[in-house]
C-alpha positions as CSV (number, residue, x, y, z in Angstrom):
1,X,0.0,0.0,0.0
2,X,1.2,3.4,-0.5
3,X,2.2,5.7,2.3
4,X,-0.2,8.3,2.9
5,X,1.3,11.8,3.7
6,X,-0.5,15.1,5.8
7,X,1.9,17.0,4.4
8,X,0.8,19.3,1.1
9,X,3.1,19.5,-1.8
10,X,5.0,22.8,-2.4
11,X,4.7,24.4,-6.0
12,X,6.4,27.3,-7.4
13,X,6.7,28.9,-11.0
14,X,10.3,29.1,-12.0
15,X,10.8,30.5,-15.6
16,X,7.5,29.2,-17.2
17,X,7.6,26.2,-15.5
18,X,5.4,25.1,-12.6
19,X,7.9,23.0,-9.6
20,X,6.1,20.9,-7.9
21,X,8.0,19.0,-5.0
22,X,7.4,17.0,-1.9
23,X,6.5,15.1,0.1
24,X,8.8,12.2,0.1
25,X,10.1,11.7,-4.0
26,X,7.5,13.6,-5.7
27,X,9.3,16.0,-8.2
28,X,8.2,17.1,-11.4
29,X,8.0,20.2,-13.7
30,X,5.0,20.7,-15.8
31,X,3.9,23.0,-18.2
32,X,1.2,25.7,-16.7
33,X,-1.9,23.8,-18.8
34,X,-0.4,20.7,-17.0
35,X,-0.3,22.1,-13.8
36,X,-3.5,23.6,-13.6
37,X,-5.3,20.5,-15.3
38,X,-3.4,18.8,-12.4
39,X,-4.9,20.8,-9.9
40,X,-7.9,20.4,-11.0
41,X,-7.9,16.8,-11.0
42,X,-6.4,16.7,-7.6
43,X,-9.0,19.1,-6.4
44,X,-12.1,16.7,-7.5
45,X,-10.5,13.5,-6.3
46,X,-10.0,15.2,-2.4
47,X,-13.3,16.6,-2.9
48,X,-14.7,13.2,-3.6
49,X,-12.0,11.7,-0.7
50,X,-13.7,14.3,1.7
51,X,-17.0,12.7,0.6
52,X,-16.2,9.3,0.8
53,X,-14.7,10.0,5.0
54,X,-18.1,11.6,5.7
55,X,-20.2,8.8,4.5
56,X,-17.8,6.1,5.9
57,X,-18.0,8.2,9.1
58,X,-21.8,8.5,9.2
59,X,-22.1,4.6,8.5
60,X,-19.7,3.7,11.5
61,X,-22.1,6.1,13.7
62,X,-25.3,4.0,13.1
């Protein structure tokens, strides 16, 4: 299983070029349309994570 981290990533733009780093390995450079369709992504799936630890939450409580 993979290792689930509390920690955020860091980003930072650098010459056109979106950084991302951390935690652990993670590492990459992506183009701005790439980075923002990344965040995006990233947005809906701890969005639908949120959603999934309510219901799970609610279940356990009844």
């Amino acid at each position: 299983m993979k290792e689930v981290h509390d920690e955020a990533s860091a980003a930072t733009a650098n010459n056109g070029v979106v950084d991302v780093s951390g935690p652990d390995a993670v590492n990459v450079s992506l183009k701005p349309a790439a980075a923002l369709k990344t965040a995006e992504r990233i947005s809906s799936a701890a969005v639908e994570a949120l959603l999934e630890q309510t219901s799970q939450a609610s279940k356990e409580r009844h």
